[in-house]
N, C-alpha and C positions, 0 to 999 in steps of 0.2 A: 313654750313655743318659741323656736328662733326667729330671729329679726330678719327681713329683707336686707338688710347692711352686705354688699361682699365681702369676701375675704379675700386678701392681698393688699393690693397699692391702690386698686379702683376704690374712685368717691364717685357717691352716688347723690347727684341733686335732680328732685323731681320738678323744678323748674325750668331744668335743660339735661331732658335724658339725654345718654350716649352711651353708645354701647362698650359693651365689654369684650377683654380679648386675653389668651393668656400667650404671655412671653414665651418662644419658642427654645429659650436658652436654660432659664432656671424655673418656669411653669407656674411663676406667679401670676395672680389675676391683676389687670392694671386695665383703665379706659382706653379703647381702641386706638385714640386722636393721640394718647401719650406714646405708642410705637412706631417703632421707625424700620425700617429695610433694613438689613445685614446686607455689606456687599463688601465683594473680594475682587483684588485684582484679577482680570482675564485677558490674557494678550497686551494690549496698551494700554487701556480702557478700563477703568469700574464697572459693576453690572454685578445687580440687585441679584441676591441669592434664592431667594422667593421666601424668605425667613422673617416675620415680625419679631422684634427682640425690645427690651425696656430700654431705657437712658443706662441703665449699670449694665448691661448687659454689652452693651454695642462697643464694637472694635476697632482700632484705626487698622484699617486692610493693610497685609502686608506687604511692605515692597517687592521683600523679596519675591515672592509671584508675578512681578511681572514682568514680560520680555521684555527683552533690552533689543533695540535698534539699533543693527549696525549699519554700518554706511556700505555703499555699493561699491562691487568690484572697480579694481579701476579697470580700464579702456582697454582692450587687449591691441599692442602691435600689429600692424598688418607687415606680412614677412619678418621675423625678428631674425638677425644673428647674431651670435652668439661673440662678446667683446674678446677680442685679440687684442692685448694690450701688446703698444710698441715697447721689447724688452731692448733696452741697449746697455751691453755690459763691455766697459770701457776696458781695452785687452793693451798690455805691455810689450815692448822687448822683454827676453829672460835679462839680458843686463840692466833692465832699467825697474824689476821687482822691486817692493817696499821692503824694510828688513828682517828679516825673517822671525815669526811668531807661531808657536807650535800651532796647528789646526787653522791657521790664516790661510783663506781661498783668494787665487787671484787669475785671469786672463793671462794668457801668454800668447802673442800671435807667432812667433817663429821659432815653435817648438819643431827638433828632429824627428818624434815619433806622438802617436797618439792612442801607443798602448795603455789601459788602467794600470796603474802601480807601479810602472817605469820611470826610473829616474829623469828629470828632463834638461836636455840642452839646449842653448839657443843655436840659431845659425837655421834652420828649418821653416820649413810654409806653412804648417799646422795651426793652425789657433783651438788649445784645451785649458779647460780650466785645471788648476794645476792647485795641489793643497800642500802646506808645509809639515812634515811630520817627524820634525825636531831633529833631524841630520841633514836631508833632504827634500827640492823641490818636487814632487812626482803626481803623474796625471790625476787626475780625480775621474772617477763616476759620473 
């Protein structure tokens, strides 16, 4: 005939019953007061999974489950527009050009013409930007 003794991790003293319970992870019997809550991150918060588990059994929750807090939009502009940077592009005499270097851009304010790809002369009202293209000065794009 078997013994009252349980079987698992539960001890049994008959000077201070307590009840028994089995772990909801690996379904050993162990004393109710030795189980603890399983809980998992939710949102920002810990919160109990409704699960009794042993000491071997139980988990540190994992971070990565829980949301992360971002900070708040910033402030929205009342009427915003849109930056116009001040462009100032310093423009030359054609006589007063730097010395000529293949593909060097430069201003010219008293160009004669402001056709693209025309060679250019000084003496004129135009101000184009003007690019070097290893014989000649001529309008740029």
């Amino acid at each position: 005939m078997g013994s009252f003794a349980p079987r698992g991790h539960a001890h049994l003293d008959p000077q201070k019953p307590a009840a028994f319970a089995i772990c909801e992870k690996c379904g050993f019997l162990y004393n109710h007061r030795d189980l603890r809550w399983d809980k998992q991150w939710r949102g920002t918060q810990l919160v109990k999974t409704g699960h009794l588990v042993c000491p071997k059994c139980e988990d540190v929750p994992n971070r990565t489950l829980q949301a992360m807090v971002l900070p708040a939009d910033p402030v929205p502009v009342l009427n915003p527009r849109p930056e116009t940077p001040e462009v100032y592009v310093p423009s030359v005499a054609f006589a007063a050009l730097p010395p000529p270097v293949l593909n060097l851009t430069a201003w010219v304010n008293d160009s004669r013409t402001r056709k693209v790809g025309v060679i250019v002369t000084g003496g004129g009202s135009f101000k184009v930007p003007v690019v070097y293209n290893g014989t000649n000065w001529v309008v740029a794009a």
